[in-house]
C-alpha positions as CSV (number, residue, x, y, z in Angstrom):
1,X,0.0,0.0,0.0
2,X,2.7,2.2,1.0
3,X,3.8,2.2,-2.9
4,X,1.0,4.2,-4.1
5,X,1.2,7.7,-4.5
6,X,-0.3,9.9,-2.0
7,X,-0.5,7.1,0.7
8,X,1.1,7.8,3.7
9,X,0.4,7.9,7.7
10,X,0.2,4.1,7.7
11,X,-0.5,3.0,10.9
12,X,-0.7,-0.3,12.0
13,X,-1.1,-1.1,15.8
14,X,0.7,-3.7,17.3
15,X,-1.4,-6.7,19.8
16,X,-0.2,-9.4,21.6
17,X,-1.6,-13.0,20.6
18,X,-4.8,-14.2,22.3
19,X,-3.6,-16.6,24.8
20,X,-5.3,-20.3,23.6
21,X,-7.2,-20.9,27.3
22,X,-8.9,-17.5,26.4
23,X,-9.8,-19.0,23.0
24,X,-10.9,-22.5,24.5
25,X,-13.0,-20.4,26.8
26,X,-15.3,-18.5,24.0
27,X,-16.0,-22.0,22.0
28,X,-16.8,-22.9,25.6
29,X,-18.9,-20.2,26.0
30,X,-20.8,-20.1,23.5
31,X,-21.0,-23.7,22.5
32,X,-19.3,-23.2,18.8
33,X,-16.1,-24.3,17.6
34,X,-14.5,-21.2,15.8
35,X,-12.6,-22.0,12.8
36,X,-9.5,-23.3,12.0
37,X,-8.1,-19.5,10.7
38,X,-9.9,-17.4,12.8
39,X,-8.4,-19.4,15.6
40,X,-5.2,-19.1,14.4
41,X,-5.7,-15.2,13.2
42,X,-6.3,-14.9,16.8
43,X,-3.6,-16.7,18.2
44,X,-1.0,-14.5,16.7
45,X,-2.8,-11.1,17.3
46,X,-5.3,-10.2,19.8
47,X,-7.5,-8.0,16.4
48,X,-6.7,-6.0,13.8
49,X,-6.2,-2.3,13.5
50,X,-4.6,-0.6,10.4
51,X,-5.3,3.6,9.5
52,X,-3.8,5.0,5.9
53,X,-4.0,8.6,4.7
54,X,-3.6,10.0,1.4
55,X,-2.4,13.5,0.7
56,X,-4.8,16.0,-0.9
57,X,-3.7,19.4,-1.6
58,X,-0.9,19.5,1.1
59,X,-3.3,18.4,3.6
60,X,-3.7,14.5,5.4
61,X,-7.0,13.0,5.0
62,X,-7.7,10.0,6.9
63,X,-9.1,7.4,4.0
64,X,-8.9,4.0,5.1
65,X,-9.7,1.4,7.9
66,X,-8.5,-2.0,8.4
67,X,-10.1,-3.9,10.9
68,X,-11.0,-7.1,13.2
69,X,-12.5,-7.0,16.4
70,X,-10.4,-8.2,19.1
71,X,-11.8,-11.3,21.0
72,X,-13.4,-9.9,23.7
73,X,-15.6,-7.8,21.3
74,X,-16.4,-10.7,19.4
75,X,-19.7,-10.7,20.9
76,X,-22.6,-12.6,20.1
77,X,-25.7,-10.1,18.7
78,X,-29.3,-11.4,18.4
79,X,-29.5,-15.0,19.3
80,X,-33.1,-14.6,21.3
81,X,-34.9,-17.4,22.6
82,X,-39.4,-17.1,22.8
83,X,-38.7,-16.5,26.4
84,X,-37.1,-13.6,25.9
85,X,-40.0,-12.1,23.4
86,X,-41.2,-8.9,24.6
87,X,-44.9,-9.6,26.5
88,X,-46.6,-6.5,25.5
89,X,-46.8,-7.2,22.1
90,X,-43.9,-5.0,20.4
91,X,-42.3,-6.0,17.7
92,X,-39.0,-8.0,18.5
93,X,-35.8,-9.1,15.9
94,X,-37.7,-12.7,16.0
95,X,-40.8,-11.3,13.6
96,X,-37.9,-9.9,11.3
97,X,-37.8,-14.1,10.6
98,X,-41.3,-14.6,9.7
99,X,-40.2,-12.1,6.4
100,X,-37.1,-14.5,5.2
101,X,-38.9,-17.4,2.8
102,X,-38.8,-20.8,4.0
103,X,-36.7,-21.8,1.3
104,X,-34.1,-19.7,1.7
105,X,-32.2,-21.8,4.6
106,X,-29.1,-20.2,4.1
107,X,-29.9,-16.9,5.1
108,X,-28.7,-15.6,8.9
109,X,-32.1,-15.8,11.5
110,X,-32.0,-14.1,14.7
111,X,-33.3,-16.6,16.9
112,X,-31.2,-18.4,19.3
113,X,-30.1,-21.3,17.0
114,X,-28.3,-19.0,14.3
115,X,-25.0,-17.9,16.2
116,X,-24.6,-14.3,15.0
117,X,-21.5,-12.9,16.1
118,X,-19.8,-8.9,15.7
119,X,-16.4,-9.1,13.6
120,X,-16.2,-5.2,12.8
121,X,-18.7,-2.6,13.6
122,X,-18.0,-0.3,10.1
123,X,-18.7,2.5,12.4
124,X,-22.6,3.7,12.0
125,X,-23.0,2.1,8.4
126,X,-23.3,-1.7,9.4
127,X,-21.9,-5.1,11.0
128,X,-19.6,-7.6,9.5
129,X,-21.0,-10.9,11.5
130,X,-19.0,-14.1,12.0
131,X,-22.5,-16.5,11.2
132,X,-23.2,-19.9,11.9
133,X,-25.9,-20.9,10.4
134,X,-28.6,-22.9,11.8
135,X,-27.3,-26.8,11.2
136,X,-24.5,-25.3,9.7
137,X,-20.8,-26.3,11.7
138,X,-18.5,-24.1,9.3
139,X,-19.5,-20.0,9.7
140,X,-19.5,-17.7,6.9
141,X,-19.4,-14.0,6.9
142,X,-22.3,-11.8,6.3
143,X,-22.9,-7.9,6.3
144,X,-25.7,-7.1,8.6
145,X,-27.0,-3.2,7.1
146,X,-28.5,-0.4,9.6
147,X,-32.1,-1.8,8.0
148,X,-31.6,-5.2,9.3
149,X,-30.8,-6.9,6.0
150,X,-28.4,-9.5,5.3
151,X,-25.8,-10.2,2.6
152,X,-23.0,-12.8,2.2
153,X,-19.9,-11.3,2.2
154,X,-18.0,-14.4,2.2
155,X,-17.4,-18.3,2.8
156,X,-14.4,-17.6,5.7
157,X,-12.9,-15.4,7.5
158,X,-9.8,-16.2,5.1
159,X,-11.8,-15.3,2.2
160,X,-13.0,-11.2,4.0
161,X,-9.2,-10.9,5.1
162,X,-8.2,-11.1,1.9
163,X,-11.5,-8.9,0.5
164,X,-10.7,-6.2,3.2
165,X,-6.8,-6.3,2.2
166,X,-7.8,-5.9,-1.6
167,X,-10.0,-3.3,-0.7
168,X,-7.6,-1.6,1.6
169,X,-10.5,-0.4,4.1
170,X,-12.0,1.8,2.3
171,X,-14.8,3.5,3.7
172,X,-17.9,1.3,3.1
173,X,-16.2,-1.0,0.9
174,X,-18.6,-3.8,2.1
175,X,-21.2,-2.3,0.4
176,X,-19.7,-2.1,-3.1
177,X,-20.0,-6.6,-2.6
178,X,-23.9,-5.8,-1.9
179,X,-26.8,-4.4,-4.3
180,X,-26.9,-1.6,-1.9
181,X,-23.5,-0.4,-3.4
182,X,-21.7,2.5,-2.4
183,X,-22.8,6.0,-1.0
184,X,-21.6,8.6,-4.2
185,X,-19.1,10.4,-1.5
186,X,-17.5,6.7,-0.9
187,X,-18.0,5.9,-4.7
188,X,-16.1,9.1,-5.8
189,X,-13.1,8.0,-3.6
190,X,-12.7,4.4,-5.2
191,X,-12.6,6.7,-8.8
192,X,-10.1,9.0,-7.6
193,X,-8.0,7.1,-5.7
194,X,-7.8,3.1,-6.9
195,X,-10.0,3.3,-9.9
196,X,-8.4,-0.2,-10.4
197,X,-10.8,-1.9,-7.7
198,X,-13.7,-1.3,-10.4
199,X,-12.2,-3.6,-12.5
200,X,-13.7,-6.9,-13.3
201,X,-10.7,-8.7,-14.1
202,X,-8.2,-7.1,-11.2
203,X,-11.0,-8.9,-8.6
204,X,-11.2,-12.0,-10.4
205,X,-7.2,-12.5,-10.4
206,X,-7.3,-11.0,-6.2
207,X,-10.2,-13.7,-5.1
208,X,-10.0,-16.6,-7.2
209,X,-8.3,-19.1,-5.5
210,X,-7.9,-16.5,-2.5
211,X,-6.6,-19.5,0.2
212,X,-3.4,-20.2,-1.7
213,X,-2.7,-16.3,-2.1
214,X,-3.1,-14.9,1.4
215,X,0.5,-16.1,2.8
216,X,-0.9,-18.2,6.0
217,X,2.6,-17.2,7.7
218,X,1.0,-14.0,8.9
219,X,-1.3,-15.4,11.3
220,X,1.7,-18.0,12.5
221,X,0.9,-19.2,15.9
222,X,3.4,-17.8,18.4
223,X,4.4,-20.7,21.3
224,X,6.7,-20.3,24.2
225,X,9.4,-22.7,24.0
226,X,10.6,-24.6,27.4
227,X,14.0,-26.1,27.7
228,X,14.3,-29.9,27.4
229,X,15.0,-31.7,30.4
230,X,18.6,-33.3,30.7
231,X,16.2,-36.9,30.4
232,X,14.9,-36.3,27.5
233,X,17.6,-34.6,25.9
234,X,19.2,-38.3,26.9
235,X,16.1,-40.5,25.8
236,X,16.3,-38.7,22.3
237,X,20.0,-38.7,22.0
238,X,18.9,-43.1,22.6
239,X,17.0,-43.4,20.1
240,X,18.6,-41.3,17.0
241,X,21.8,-43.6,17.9
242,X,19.6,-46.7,17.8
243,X,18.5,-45.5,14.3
244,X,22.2,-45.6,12.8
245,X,22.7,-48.9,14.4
């Protein structure tokens, strides 16, 4: 990022890993295993925070956000049971259900078997969930919008680092993936700034086969390393001379 013009300020903040009892005790908590990179995302940093600027007329705008919730905001949202149903009569997130068409399974509910959790807030403009969807063991990320709509963002949490790395946190970026699309302020700085992310053929070569391109290193589990005791130093020392025998 730093290589294009007119980028500077890049700030990225530094976290310690999560330590893995803390992780243990969220799938504990809320009765969910959380996936195989998100686990590991968290293992090696505790979130994700990255600001950029960009230069406009000798002054510093702030342009773009990068980020991931740490693991104590990754809170669960909705998830309410009929005993928690408002008595007088109001309407609740549950009747927001009763609008979603039987056959379309897929699509996040509120009550309290779809596991919604927050990933980013996006400030006032919506939430990026962590789902898992009812029946559904592997969660998938969706956009939650300020009128209570869903839309897929995508299939892992591999798959929206890589989408919000592309992007490089633009403001509303999510929304350019939805049929919403972006506000014309937000719109106007994609043209003026990466015109390139409005290209059909840069996104297919940045998210086809996104797993194999997001270098897995970055999110490298960090583990403390104890000194071997003067037995087993002696018991391996054994059996590598048993080997050349």
């Amino acid at each position: 990022m730093g290589d294009i013009p007119g980028v500077h300020d890049i700030k990225l903040e530094h976290r310690e890993p999560c330590e893995k009892a803390s992780v243990n005790a969220w799938e504990q908590r809320h009765s969910c295993i959380m996936p195989f990179d998100l686990k590991n995302f968290y293992l090696s940093t505790d979130g994700f925070h990255m600001t950029w600027s960009y230069m406009i007329g000798g002054e510093s705008v702030s342009i773009g956000t990068l980020q991931i919730n740490p693991l104590a905001k990754l809170q669960r949202i909705a998830g309410l049971s009929s005993a928690t149903v408002d008595s007088d009569g109001y309407p609740t997130l549950l009747d927001l259900d009763l609008l979603i068409p039987k056959n379309h399974q897929e699509i996040p509910l509120f009550k309290s078997t779809c596991k919604i959790f927050c990933l980013d807030s996006c400030g006032n403009m919506a939430t990026v969930c962590l789902v898992y969807v009812e029946c559904k063991l592997n969660p998938s990320i969706w956009l939650l919008d300020r009128s209570l709509e869903w839309h897929f963002l995508a299939s892992s949490f591999t798959q929206y680092f890589r989408m919000m790395l592309v992007y490089h946190g633009l403001p509303e970026w999510q929304l350019k993936l939805t049929p919403m699309g972006l506000a014309p302020w937000a719109e106007q700085i994609v043209y003026s700034f990466m015109p390139h992310l409005n290209s059909p053929t840069f996104l297919r070569k940045n998210f086809i086969n996104y797993e194999s391109q997001l270098d897995s290193s970055i999110f490298k589990v960090r583990t403390k390393h104890t000194r071997k005791s003067k037995t087993a130093e002696f018991n391996e020392q054994h059996e590598s001379a048993k080997k050349l025998q």
